[in-house]
C-alpha positions in Angstrom: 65.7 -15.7 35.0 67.9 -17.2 32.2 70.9 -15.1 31.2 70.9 -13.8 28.0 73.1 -14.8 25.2 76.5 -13.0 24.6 79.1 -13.3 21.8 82.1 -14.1 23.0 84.5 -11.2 23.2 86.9 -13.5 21.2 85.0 -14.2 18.4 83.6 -10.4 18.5 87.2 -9.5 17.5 87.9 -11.9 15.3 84.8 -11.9 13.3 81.8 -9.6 11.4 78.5 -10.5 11.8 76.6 -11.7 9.0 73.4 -12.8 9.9 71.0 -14.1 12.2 69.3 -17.3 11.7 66.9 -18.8 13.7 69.2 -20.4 16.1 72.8 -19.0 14.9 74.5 -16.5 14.4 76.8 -16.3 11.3 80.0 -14.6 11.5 82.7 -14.4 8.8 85.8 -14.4 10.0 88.7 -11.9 9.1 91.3 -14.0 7.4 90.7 -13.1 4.0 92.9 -16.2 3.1 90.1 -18.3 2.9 86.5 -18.0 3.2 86.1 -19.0 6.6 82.2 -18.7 8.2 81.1 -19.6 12.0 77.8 -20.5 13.5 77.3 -19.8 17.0 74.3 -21.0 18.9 72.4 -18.1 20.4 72.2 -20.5 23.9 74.4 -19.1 27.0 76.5 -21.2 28.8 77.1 -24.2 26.0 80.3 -25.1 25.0 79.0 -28.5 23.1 76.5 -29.8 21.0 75.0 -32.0 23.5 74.3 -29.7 25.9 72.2 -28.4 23.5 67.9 -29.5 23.9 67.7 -32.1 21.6 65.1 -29.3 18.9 68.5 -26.8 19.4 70.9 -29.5 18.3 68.6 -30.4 15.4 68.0 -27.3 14.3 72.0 -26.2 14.4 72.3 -29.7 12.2 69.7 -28.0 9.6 72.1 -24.6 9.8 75.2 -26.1 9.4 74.2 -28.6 6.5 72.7 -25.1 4.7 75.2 -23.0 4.9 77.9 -25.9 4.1 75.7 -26.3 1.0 75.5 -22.3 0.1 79.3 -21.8 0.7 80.2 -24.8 -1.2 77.8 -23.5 -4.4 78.8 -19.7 -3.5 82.6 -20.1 -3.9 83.1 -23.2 -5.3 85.6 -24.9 -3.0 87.1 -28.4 -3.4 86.5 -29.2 0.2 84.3 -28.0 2.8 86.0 -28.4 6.2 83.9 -28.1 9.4 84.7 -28.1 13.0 83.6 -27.5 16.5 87.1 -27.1 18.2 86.9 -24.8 21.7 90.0 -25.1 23.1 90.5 -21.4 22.8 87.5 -19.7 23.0 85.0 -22.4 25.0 81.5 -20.7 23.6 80.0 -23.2 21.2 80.9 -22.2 17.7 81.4 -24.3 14.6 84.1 -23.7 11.8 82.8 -24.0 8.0 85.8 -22.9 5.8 86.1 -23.5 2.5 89.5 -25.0 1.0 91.0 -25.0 -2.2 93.7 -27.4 -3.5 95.8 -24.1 -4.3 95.3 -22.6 -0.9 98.0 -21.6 1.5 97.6 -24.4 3.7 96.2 -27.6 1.7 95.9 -30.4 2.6 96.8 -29.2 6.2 94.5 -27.6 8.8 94.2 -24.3 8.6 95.3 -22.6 12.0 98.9 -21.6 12.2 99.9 -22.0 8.7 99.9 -18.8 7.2 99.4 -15.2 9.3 95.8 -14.0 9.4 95.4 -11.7 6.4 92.4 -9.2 7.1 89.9 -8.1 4.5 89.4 -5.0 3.4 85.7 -2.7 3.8 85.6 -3.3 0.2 86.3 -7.2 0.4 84.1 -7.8 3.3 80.9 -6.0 1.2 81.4 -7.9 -1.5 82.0 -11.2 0.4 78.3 -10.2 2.0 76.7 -9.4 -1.4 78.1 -13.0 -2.0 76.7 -14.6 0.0 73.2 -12.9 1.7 71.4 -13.2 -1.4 72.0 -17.0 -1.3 71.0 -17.0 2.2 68.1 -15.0 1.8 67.0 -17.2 -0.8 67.4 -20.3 1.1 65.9 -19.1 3.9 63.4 -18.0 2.4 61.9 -21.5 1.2 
């Protein structure tokens, strides 16, 4: 029997859920200093792509490239930056954060530069009426 998927406790802390897609799920993460989204394969025990099957890796490819498209038209960034680090938390997860020239840490990487600022209930339900309707209409061709 194949052990069932689990978010890790890390990114369960760190992050709400937004949706599931048909391989990921998407969490937003609770730095309200920038819109900052993370896919995470619904597979247990991968911590990269390639260990993926090769119709898992194609379809994260189709996930990523959407939402990196929706969160691009949603909020109108100047850069898209997107990254499948691990070194902390070694479940499979990929970063999509959206960057602005005006943002506290352009043109540098994000992590460590400014303290996590969390959002409010009221932030994080309009972040999701944001962005699920885009989603949903994505999906939904």
């Amino acid at each position: 029997m194949t052990e069932q998927f689990e978010l890790h406790s890390q990114l369960a802390a760190d992050c709400v859920e937004v949706a599931e897609l048909p391989l990921c799920k998407l969490l937003l993460c609770n730095d309200s200093n920038y819109p900052w989204f993370i896919l995470v394969p619904k597979v247990h025990g991968v911590s990269e792509v390639f260990q993926l099957e090769w119709n898992e890796q194609q379809q994260l490819l189709n996930e990523s490239s959407m939402i990196a498209e929706m969160l691009m038209q949603t909020f109108n960034g100047d850069k898209l930056n997107v990254a499948a680090l691990g070194n902390v938390v070694p479940q499979l997860h990929i970063h999509h954060v959206v960057r602005f020239e005006n943002d506290a840490a352009w043109p540098k990487p994000i992590w460590g530069v400014v303290p996590t600022k969390q959002y409010s209930n009221a932030q994080l339900e309009e972040i999701k009426l944001k962005v699920l309707p885009q989603l949903e209409a994505v999906l939904a061709k």
